[in-house]
N, C-alpha and C positions, 0 to 999 in steps of 0.2 A: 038574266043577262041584260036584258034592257032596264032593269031598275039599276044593275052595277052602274052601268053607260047612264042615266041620266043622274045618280049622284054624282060620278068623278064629274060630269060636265054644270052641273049645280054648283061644288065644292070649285073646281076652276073659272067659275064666276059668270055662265053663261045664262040668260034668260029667257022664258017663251022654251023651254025643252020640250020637244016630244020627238020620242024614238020608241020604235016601234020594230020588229023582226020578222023577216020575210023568208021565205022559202025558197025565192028566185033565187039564182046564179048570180054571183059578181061575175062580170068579166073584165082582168085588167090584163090589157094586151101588152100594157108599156113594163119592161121589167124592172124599172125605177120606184114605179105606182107599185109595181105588186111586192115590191121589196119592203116597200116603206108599210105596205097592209098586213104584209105577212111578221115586220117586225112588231107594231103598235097594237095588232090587234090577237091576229091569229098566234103567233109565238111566244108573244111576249110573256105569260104567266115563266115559262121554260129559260126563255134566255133571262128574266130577272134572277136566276140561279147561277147561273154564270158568274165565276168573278171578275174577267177583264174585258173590256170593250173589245181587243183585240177575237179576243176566244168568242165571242158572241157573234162579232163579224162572218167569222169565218164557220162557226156552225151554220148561222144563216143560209151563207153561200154552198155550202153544201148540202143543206136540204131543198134551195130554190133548182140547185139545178139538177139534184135529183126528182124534183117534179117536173121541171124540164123535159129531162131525159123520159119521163115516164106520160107523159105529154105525147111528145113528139114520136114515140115510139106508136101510140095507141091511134097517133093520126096519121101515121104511116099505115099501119096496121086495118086501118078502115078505106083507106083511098085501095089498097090494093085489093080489096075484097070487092067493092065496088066497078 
């Protein structure tokens, strides 16, 4: 995966590349940032099958906010055990 990530970023003209992959957690709190992560990185192989901008949009939206939902349920689910 980091040799995928340093040709497309070679081939789009970038220099000085190194990437590297880590173990850690992303955390993107803003649902903007994790929209745009989850389309360009995380989904995208998926919605490149899609045929309409429309139909891609809106599969999106429904898998962010069923992680959402599955999110916020699990952190529900911890504060009241606590």
């Amino acid at each position: 995966m980091a040799e995928e990530t340093t040709d497309q970023l070679a081939r789009t003209g970038f220099k000085n590349i190194d990437v590297s992959i880590s173990n850690e957690c992303s955390k993107l709190e803003e649902y903007r940032r994790y929209s745009s992560f989850m389309r360009t990185e995380a989904m995208k192989p998926l919605l490149d099958h899609l045929p309409t901008y429309e139909l891609k949009n809106r599969y999106l939206e429904l898998v962010i906010d069923k992680v959402v939902q599955t999110a916020t349920t699990k952190i529900h689910k911890e504060i009241s055990h606590t």
